[in-house]
C-alpha positions, -999 to +999 in steps of 0.1 A: +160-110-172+132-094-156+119-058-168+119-032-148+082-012-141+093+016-123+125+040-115+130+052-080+143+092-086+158+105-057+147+139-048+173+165-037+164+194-015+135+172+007+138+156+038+139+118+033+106+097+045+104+083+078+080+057+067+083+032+045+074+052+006+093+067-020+093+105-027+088+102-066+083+069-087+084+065-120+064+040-140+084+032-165+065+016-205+037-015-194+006-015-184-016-002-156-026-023-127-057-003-105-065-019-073-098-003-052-100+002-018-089-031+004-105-030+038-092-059+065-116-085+053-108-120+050-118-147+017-150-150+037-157-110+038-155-107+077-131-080+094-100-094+103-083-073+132-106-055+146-094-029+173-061-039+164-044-014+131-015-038+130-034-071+124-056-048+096-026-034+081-016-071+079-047-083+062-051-053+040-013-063+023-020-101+023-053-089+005-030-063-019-009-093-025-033-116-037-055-086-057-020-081-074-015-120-086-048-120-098-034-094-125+005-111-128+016-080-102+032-084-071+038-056-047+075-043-064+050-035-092+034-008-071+044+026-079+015+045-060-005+035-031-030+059-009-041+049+025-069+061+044-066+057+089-090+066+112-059+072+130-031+092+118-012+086+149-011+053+142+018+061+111+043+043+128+026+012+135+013+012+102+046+017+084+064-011+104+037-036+088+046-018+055+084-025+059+083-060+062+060-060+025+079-032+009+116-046+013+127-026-019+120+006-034+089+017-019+058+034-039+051+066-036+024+073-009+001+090+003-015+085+039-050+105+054-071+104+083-108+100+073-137+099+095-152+071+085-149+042+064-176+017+048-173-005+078-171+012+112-148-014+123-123-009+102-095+013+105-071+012+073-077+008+032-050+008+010-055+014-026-028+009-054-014+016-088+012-011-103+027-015-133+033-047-152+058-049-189 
């Protein structure tokens, strides 16, 4: 039997997201998974995508994944992420990448434009918050 990390509570009286992220998580007893900022880089530490927000979106999970193992987490551990675009208008590409890693129960989320990020050619970080029993 697996043991559950975090509680979905629905939230009466707000709209429902449009994106792919759950209004309020709740981590339930375990400990705390951090994970920094993931930029699009591949094992090697060179940009995967660039130009191209799907393709980084795509690395940046593949590199959330395998942060997560690293720790014995997996992404249904998650029960926060925040992610930083150079281009808000981008949300919808963004979250159909996101739907396809998050098939249940989605984190909570946050999601800002910045102006800049530590590589110019990069246009998405995701950071996280899991927990593990």
């Amino acid at each position: 039997m697996t043991k559950k990390t975090k509680e979905i509570i629905p939230v009466i009286g707000l709209a429902k997201p449009r994106g792919v992220w759950s209004v309020v998580t709740k981590a339930l007893p375990g400990q705390l998974i951090f994970v920094s900022g993931l930029l699009s880089k591949d094992e090697a530490g060179e940009i995967v995508g660039a130009g191209d927000i799907t393709a980084q979106t795509e690395q940046v999970l593949k590199n959330l994944v395998t942060a997560l193992a690293s720790a014995d987490a997996t992404l249904e551990d998650i029960v926060r992420v925040d992610v930083y675009v150079r281009d808000i208008k981008q949300f919808d590409k963004i979250h159909a990448v996101r739907a396809k890693y998050f098939l249940k129960d989605p984190p909570a989320s946050t999601m800002v434009e910045v102006s800049g990020m530590t590589d110019e050619r990069c246009l998405i970080e995701i950071n996280a918050i899991a927990v593990i029993p």
